[in-house]
N, C-alpha and C positions, 0 to 999 in steps of 0.2 A: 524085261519087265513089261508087262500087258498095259496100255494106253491108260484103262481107269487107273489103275492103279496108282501110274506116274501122278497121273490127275489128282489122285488123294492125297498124296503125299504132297503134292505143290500147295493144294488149298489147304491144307493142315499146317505148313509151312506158312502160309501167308497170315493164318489168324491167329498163328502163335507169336510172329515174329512180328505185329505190327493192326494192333487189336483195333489201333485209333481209326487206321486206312482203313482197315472191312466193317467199321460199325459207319463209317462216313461214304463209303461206296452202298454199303445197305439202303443207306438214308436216299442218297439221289436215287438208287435205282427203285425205293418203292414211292418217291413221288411222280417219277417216270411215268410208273406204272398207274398209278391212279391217275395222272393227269390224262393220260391217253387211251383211260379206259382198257388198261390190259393189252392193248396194240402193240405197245412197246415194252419189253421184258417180259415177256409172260411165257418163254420159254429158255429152259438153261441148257447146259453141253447135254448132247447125243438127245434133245429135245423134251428131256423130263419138263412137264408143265410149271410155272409160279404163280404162287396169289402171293396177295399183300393182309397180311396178324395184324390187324390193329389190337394193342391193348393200350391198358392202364399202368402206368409205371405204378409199383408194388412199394418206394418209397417219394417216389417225387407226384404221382397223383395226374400226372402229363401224359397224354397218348401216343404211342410208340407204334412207327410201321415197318416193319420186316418182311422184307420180301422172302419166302419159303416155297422149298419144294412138294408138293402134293401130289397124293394119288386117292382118284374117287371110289371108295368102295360104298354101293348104297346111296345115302342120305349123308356121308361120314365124309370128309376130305381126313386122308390119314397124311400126318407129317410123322417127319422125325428130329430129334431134340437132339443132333449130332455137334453141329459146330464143328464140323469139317476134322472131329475126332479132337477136338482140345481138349483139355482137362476143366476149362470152364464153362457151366452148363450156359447156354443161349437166357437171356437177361428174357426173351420175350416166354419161355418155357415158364421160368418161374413167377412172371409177374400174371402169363393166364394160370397158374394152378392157385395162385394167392386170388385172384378176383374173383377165379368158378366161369368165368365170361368174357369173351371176346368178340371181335368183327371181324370174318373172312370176307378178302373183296377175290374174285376171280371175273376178273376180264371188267365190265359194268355192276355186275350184279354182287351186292353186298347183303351180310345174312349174319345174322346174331349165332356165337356158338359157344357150347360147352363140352372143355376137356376130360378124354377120357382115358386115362391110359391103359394100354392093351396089353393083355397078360393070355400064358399058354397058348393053345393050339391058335387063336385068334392071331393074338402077335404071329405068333412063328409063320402063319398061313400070309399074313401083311407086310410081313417084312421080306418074306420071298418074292412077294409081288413087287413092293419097292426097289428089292435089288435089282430086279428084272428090269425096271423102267428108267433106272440110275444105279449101275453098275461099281461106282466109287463109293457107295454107301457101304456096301461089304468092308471095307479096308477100315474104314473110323473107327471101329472095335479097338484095330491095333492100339492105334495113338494114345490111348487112353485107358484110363481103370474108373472111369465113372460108367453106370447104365448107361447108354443109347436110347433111354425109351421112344419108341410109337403113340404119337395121341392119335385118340381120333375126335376129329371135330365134329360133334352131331349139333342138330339145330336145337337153339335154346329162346325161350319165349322171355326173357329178359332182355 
């Protein structure tokens, strides 16, 4: 079995089997990250890059920071909405498509943004480029029968 793969299947394994540890390993590793201004965490396995999601919790009204993987296309930092292939979608997906608006922090610099999700040749054209730059993104299909979506984060004047 080929390295990412092992890899998908481990972190697939890890946030199904123990949802409280990776929502609590989230939490430090995106204060890490802001406190250090991106110094520290701001790269994951085989060095795909992280920024830190600020949102709005969608029922608690509390701002929420998740450390995520991205790739720059443009003006657009594109994530994807995987959760390491669970069947449950990432809490920070659904509370930016409930708000319309979020805060990307990448390294120092933070920037207002609005989700967008990517559809046809766009996706398919982004999501080959993600596989490209995080190779265990491929595999989360498996684990799962909910969409995978692509957002992309463009800059938003809110």
């Amino acid at each position: 079995m080929p390295d990412h793969e092992r890899l998908a299947r481990q972190s697939n394994r890890v946030v199904r089997r123990w949802p409280r540890a990776q929502r609590s390993m989230s939490r430090i590793h995106a204060r890490l990250y802001r406190i250090s201004g991106g110094r520290f965490g701001s790269r994951w396995f085989a060095g795909a890059p992280v920024m830190v999601l600020q949102t709005v919790g969608r029922r608690s009204g509390e701002k929420r920071s998740t450390p995520v993987l991205y790739l720059r296309d443009g003006d657009a930092l594109v994530v994807m909405a995987a959760n390491a292939g669970a069947a449950r979608t990432p809490a920070w997906w659904l509370n930016l498509k409930a708000a319309g608006v979020g805060e990307a922090i990448v390294g120092r610099e933070r920037r207002m943004v609005a989700p967008r999700e990517l559809v046809g040749a766009e996706h398919d054209r982004l999501l080959r480029r993600f596989v490209e730059m995080y190779p265990q993104a491929e595999h989360y299909s498996r684990f799962t029968d909910r969409p995978l979506p692509l957002i992309a984060l463009e800059p938003a004047t809110r």
